[in-house]
PyMOL Python script that loads the backbone (N, CA, C, O; Angstrom):
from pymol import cmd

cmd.read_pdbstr("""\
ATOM      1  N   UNK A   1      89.497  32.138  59.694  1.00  0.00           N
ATOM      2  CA  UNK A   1      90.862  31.649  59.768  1.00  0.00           C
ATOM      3  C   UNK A   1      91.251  30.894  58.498  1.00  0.00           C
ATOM      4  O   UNK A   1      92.368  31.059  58.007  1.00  0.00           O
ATOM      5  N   UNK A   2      90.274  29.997  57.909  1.00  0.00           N
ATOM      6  CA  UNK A   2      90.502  29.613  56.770  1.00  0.00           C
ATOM      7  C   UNK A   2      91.177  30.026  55.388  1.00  0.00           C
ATOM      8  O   UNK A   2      92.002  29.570  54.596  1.00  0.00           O
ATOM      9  N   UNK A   3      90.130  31.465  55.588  1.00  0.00           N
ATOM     10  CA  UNK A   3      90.415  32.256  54.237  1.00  0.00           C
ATOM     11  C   UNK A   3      92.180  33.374  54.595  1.00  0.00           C
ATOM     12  O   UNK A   3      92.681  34.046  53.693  1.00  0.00           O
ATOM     13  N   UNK A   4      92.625  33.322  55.634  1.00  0.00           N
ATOM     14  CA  UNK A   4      93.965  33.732  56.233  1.00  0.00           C
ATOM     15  C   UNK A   4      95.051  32.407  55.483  1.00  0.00           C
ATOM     16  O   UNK A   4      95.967  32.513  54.668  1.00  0.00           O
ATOM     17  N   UNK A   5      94.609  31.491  56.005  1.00  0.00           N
ATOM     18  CA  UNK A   5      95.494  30.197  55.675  1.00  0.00           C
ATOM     19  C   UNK A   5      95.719  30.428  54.238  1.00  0.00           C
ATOM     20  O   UNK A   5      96.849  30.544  53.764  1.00  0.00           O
ATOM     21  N   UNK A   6      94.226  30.517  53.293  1.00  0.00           N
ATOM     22  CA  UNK A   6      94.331  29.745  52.195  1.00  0.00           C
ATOM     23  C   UNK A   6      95.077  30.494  51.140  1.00  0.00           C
ATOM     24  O   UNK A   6      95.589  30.039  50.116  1.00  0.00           O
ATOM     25  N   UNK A   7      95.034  32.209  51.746  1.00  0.00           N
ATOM     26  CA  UNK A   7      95.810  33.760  51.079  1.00  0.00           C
ATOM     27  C   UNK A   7      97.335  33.172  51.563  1.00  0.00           C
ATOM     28  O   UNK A   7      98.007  33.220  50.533  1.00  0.00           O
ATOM     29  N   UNK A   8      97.970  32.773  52.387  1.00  0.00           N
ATOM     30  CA  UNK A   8      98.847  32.258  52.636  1.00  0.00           C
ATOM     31  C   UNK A   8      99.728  31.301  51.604  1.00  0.00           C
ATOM     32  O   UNK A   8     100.787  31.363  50.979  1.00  0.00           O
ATOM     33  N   UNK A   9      98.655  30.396  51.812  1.00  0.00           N
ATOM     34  CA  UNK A   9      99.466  29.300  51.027  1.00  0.00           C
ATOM     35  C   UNK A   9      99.226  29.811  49.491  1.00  0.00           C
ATOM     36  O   UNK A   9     100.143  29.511  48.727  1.00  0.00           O
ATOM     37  N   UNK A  10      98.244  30.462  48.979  1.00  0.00           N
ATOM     38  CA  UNK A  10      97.999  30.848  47.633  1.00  0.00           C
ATOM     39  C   UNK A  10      99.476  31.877  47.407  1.00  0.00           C
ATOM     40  O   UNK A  10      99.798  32.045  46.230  1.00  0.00           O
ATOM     41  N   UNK A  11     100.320  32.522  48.438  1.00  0.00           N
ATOM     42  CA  UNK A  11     101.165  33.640  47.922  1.00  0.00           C
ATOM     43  C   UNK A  11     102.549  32.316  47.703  1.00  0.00           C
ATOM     44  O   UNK A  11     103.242  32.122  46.704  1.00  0.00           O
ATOM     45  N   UNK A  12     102.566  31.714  48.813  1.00  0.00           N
ATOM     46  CA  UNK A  12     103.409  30.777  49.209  1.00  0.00           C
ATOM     47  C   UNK A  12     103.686  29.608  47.975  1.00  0.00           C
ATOM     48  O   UNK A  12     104.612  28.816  48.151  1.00  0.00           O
ATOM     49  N   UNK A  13     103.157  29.553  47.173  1.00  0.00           N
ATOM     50  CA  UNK A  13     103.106  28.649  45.678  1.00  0.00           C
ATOM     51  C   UNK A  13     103.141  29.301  44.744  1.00  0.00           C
ATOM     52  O   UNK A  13     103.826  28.936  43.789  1.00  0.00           O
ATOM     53  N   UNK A  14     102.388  30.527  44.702  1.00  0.00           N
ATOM     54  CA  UNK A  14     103.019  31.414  43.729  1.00  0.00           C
ATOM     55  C   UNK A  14     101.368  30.978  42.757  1.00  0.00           C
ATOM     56  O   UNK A  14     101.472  30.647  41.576  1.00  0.00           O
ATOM     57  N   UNK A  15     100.493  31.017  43.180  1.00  0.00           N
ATOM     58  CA  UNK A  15      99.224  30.463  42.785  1.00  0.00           C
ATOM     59  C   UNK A  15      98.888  31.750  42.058  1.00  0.00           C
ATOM     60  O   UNK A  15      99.406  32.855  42.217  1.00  0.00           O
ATOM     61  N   UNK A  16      98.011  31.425  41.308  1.00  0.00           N
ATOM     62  CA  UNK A  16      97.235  32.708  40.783  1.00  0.00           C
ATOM     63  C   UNK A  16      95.429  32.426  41.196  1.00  0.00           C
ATOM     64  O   UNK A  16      94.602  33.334  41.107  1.00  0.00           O
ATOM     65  N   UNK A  17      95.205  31.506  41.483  1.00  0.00           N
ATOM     66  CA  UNK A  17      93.602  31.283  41.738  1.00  0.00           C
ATOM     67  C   UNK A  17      93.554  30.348  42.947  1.00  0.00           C
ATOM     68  O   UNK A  17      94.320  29.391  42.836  1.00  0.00           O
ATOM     69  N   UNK A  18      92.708  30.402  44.281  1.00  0.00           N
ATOM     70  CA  UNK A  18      92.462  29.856  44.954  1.00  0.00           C
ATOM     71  C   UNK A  18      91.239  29.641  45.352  1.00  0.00           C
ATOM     72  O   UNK A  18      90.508  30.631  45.357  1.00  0.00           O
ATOM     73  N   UNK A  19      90.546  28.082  45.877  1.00  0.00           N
ATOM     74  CA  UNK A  19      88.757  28.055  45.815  1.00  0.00           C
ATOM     75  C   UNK A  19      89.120  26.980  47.187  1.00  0.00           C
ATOM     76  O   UNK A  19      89.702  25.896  47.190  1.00  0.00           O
ATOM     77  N   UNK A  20      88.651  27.600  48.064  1.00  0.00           N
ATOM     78  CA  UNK A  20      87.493  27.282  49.429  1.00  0.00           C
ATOM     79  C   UNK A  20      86.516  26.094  49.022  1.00  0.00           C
ATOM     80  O   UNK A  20      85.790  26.692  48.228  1.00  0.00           O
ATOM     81  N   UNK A  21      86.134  25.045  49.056  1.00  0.00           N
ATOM     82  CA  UNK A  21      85.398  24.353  48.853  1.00  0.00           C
ATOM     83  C   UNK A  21      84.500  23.677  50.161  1.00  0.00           C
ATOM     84  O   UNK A  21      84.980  22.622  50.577  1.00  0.00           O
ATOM     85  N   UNK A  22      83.268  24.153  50.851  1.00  0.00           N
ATOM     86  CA  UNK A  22      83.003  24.050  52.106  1.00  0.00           C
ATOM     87  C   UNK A  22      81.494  23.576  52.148  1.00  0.00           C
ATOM     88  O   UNK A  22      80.630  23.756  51.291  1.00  0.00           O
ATOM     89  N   UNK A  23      81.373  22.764  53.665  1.00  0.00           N
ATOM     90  CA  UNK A  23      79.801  22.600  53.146  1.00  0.00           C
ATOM     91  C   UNK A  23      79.401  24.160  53.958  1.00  0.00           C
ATOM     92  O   UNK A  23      78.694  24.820  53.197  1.00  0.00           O
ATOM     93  N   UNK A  24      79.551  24.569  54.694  1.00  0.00           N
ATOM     94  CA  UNK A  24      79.574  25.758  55.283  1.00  0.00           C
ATOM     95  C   UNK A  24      80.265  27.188  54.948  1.00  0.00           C
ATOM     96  O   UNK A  24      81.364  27.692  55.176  1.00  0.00           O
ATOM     97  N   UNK A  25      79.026  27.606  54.267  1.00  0.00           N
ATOM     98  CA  UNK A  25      79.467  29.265  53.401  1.00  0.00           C
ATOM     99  C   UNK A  25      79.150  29.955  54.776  1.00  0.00           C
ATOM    100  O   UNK A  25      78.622  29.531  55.804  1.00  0.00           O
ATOM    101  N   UNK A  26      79.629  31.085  54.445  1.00  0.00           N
ATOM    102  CA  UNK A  26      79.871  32.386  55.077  1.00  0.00           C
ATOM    103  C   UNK A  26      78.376  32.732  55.160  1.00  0.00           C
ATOM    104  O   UNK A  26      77.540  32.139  54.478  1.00  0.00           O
ATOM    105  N   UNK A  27      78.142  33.495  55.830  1.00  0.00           N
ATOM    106  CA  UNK A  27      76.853  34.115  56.584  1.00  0.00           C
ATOM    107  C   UNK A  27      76.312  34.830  55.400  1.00  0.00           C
ATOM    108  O   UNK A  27      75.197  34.576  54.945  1.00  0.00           O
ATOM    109  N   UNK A  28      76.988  35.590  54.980  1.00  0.00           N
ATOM    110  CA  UNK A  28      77.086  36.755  53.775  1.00  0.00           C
ATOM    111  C   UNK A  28      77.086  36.457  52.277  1.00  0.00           C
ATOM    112  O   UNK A  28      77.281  37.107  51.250  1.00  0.00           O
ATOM    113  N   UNK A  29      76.749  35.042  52.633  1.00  0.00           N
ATOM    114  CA  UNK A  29      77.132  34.064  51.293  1.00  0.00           C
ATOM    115  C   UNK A  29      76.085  33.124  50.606  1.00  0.00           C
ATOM    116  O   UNK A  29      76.078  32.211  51.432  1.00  0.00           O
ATOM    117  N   UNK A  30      75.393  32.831  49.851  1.00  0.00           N
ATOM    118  CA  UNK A  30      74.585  31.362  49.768  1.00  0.00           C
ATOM    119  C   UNK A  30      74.877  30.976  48.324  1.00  0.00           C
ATOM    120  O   UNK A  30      74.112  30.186  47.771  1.00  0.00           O
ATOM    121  N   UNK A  31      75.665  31.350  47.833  1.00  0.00           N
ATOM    122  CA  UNK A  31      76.061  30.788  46.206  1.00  0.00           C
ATOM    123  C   UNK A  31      77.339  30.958  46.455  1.00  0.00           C
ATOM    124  O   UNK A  31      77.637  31.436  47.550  1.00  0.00           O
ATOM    125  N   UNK A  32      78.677  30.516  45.248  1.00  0.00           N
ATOM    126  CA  UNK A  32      79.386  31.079  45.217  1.00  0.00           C
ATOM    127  C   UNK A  32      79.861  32.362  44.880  1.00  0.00           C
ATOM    128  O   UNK A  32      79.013  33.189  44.547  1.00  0.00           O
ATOM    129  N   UNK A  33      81.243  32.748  44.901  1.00  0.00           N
ATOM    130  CA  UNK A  33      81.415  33.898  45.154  1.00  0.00           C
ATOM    131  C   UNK A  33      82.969  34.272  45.466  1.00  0.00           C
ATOM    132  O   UNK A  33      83.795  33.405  45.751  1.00  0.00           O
ATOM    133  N   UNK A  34      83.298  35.768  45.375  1.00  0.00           N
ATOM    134  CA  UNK A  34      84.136  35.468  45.807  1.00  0.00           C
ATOM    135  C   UNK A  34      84.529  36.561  46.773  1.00  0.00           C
ATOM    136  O   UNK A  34      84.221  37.728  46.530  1.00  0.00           O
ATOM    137  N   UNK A  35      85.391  36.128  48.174  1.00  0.00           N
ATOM    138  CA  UNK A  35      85.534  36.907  49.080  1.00  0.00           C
ATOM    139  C   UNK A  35      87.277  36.964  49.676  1.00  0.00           C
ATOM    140  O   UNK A  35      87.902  35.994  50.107  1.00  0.00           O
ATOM    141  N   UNK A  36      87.738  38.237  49.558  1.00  0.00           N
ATOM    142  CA  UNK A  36      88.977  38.593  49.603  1.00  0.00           C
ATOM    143  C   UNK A  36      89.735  37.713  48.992  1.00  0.00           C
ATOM    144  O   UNK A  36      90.504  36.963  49.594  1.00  0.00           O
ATOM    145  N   UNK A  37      89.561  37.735  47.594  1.00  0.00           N
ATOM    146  CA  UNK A  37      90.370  37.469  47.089  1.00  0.00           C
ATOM    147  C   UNK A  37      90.061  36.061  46.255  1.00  0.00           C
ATOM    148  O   UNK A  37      90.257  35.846  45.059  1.00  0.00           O
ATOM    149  N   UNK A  38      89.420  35.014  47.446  1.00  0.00           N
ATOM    150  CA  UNK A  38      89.546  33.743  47.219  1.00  0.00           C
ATOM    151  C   UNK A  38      88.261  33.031  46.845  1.00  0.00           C
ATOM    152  O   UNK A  38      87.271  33.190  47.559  1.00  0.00           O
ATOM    153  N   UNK A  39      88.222  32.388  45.956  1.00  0.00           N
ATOM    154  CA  UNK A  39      87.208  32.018  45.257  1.00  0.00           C
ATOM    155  C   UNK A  39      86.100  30.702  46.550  1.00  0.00           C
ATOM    156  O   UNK A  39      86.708  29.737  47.012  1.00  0.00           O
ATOM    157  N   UNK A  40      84.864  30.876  46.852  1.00  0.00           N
ATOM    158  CA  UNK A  40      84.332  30.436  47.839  1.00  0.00           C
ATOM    159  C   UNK A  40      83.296  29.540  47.233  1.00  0.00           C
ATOM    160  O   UNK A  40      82.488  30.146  46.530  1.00  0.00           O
ATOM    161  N   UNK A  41      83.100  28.091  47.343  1.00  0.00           N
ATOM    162  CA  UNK A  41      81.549  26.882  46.524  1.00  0.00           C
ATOM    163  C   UNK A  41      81.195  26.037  47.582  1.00  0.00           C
ATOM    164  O   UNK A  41      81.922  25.654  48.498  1.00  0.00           O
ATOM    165  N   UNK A  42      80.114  25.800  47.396  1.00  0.00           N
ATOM    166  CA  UNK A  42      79.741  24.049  48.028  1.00  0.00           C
ATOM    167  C   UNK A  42      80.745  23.266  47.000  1.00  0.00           C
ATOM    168  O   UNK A  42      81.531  23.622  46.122  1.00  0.00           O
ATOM    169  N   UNK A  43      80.173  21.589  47.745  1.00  0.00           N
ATOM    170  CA  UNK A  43      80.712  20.901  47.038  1.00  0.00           C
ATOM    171  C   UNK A  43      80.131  20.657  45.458  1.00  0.00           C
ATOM    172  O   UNK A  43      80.770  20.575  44.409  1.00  0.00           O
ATOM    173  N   UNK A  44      78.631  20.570  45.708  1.00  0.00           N
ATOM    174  CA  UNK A  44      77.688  20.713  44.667  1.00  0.00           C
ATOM    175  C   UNK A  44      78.543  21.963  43.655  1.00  0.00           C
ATOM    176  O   UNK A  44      78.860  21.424  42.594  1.00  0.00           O
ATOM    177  N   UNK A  45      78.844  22.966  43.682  1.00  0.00           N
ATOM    178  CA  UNK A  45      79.103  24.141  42.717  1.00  0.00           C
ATOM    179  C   UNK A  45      80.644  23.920  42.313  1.00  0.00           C
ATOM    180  O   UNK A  45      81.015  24.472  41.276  1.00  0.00           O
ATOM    181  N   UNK A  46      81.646  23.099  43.104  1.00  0.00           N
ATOM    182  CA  UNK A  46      82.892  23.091  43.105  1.00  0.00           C
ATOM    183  C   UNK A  46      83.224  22.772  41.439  1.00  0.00           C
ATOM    184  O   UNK A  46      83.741  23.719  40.848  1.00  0.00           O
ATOM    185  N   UNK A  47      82.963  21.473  40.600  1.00  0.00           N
ATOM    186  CA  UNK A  47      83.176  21.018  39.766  1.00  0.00           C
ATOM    187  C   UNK A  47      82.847  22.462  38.345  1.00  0.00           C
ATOM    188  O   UNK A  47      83.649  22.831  37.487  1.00  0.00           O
ATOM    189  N   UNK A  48      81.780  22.837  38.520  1.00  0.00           N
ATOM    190  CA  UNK A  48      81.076  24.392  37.298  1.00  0.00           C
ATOM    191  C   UNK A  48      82.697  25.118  37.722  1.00  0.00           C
ATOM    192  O   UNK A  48      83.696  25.017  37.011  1.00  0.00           O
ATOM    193  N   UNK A  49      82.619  25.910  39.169  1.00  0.00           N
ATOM    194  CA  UNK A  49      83.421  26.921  39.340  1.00  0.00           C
ATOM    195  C   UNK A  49      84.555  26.479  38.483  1.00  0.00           C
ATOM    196  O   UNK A  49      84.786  26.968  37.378  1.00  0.00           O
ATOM    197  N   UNK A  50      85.399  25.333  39.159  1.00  0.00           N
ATOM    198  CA  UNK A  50      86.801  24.971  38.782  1.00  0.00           C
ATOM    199  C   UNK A  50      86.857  24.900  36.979  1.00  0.00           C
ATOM    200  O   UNK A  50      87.820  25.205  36.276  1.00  0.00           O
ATOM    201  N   UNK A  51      85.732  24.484  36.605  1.00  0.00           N
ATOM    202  CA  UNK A  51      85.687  24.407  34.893  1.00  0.00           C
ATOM    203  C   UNK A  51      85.583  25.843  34.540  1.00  0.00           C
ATOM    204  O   UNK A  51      86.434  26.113  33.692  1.00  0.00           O
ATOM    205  N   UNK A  52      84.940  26.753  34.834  1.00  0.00           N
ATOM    206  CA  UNK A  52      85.115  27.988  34.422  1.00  0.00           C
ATOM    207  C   UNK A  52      86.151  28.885  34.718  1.00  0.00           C
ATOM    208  O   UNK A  52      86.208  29.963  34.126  1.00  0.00           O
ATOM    209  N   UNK A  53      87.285  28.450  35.882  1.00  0.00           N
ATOM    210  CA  UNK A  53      87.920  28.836  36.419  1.00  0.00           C
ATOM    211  C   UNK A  53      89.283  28.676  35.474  1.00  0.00           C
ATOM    212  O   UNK A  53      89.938  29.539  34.891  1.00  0.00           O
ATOM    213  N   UNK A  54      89.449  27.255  35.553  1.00  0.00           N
ATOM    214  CA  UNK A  54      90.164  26.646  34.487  1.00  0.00           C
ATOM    215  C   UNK A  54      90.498  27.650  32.862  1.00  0.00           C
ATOM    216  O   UNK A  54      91.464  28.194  32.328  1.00  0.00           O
ATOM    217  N   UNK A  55      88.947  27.432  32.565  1.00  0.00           N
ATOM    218  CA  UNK A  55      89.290  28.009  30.873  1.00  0.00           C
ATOM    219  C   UNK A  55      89.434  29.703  31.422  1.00  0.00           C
ATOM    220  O   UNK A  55      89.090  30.413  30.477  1.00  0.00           O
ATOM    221  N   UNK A  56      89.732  30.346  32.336  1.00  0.00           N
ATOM    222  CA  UNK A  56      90.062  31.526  32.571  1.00  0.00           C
ATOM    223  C   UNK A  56      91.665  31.821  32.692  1.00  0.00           C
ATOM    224  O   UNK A  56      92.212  32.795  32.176  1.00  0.00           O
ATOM    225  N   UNK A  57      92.337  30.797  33.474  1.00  0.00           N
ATOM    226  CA  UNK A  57      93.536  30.498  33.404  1.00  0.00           C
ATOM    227  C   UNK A  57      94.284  30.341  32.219  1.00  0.00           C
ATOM    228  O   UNK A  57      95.291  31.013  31.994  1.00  0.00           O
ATOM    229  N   UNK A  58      93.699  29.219  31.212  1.00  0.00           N
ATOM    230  CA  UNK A  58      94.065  28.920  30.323  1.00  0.00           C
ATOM    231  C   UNK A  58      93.965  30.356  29.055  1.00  0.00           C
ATOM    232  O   UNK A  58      94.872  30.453  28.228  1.00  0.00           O
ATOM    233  N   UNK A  59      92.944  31.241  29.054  1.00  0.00           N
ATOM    234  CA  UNK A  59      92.686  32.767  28.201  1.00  0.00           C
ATOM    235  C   UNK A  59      93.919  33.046  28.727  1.00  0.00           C
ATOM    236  O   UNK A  59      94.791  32.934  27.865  1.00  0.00           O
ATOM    237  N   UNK A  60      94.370  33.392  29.895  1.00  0.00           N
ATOM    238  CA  UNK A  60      95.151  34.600  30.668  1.00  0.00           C
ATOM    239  C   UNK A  60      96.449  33.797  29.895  1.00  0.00           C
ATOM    240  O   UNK A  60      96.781  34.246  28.798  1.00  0.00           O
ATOM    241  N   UNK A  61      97.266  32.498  30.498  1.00  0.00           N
ATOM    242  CA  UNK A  61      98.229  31.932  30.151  1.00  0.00           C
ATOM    243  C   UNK A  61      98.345  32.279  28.199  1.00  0.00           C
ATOM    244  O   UNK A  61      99.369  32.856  27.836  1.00  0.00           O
ATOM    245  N   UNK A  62      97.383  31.934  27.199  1.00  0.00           N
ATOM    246  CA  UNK A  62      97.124  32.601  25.823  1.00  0.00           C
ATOM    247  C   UNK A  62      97.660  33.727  25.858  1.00  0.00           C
ATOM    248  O   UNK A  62      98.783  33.833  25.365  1.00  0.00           O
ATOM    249  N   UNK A  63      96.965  34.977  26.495  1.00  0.00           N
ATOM    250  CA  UNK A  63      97.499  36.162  26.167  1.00  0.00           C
ATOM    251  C   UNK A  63      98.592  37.018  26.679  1.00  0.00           C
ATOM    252  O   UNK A  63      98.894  38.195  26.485  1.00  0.00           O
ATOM    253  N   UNK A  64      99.246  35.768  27.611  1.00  0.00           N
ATOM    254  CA  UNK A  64     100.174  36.518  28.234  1.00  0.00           C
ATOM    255  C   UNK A  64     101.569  35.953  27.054  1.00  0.00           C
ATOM    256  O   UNK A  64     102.687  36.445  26.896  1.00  0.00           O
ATOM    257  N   UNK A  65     100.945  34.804  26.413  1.00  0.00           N
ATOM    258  CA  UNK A  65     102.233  33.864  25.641  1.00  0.00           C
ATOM    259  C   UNK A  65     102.026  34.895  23.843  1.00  0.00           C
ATOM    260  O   UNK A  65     102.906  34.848  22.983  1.00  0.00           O
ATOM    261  N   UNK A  66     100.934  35.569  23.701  1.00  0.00           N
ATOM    262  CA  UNK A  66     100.676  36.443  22.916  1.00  0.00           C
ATOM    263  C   UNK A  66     101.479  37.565  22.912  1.00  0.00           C
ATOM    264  O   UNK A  66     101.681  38.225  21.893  1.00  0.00           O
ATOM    265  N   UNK A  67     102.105  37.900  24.355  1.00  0.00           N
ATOM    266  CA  UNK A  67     102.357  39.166  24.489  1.00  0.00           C
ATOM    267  C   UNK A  67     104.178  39.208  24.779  1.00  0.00           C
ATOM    268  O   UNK A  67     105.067  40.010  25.063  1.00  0.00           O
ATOM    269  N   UNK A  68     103.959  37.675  24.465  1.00  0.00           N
ATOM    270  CA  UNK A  68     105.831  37.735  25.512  1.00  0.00           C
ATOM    271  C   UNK A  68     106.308  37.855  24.497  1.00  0.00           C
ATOM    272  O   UNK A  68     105.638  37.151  23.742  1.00  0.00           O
ATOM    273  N   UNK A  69     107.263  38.429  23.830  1.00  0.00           N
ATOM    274  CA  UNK A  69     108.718  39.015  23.251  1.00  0.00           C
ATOM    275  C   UNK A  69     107.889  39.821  21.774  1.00  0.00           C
ATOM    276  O   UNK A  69     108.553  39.831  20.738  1.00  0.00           O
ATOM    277  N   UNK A  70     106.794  40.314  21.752  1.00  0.00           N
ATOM    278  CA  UNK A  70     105.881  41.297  21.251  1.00  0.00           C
ATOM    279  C   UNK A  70     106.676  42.232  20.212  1.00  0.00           C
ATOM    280  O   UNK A  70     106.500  42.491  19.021  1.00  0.00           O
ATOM    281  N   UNK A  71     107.761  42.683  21.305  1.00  0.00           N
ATOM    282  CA  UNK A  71     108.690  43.777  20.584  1.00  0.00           C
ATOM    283  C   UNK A  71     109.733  43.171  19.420  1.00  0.00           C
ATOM    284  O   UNK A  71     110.013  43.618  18.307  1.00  0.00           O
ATOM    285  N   UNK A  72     110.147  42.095  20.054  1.00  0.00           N
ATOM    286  CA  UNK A  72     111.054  41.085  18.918  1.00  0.00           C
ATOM    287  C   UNK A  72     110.401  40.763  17.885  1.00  0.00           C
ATOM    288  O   UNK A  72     110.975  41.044  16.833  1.00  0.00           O
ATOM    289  N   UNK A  73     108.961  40.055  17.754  1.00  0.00           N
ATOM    290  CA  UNK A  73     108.350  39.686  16.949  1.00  0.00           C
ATOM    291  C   UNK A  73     108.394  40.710  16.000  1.00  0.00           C
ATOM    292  O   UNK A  73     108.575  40.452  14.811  1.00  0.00           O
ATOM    293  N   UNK A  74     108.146  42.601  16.687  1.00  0.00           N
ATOM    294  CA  UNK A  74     107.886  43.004  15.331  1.00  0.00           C
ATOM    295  C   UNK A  74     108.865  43.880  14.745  1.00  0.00           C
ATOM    296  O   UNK A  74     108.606  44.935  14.168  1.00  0.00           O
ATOM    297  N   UNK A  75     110.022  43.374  14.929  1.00  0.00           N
ATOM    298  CA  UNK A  75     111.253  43.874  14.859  1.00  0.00           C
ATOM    299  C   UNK A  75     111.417  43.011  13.883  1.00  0.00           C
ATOM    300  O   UNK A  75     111.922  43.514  12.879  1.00  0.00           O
ATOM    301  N   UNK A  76     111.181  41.934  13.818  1.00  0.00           N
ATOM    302  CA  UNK A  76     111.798  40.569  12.755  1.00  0.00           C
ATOM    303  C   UNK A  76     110.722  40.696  11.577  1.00  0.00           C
ATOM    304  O   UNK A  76     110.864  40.084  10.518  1.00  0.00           O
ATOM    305  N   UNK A  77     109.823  41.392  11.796  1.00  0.00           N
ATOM    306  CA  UNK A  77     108.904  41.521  10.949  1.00  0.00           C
ATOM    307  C   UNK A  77     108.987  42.410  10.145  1.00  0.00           C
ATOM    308  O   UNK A  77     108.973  41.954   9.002  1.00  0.00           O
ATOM    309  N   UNK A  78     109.102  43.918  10.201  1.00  0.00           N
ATOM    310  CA  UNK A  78     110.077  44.906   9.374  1.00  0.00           C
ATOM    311  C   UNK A  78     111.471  44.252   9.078  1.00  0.00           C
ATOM    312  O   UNK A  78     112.328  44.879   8.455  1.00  0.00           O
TER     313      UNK A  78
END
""", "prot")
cmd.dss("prot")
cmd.show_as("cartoon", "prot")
cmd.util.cbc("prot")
cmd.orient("prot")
């Protein structure tokens, strides 16, 4: 039910990354990981994930600001 909620509220904000932070993983689970969608840690792993998670956000946000008005740029450039 959790991971229902958390796809929820992740569409509902307009999120791009969501992490489960539980002392109780999934059966199917004993590290993190990720399952439909949503990123799953102990508390112990929470702090690594979110830092690697982070500078992933921050690449994507880079190359998406790389890519925005692309065509203008090389229009002004000729």
């Amino acid at each position: 039910k959790w991971l229902e909620k958390l796809k929820n509220d992740l569409r509902a904000q307009k999120a791009d990354i969501a992490i489960l932070v539980t002392t109780a993983m999934p059966k199917d689970m004993q590290r993190f990981g990720q399952k439909e969608g949503i990123w799953i840690c102990t508390f112990e792993e929470a702090k690594g994930v979110a830092t690697v998670l982070r500078e992933m956000l921050i690449k994507l946000a880079e190359s998406k600001s790389m890519e925005e008005n692309k065509g203008e740029k090389m229009q002004m450039l000729y």
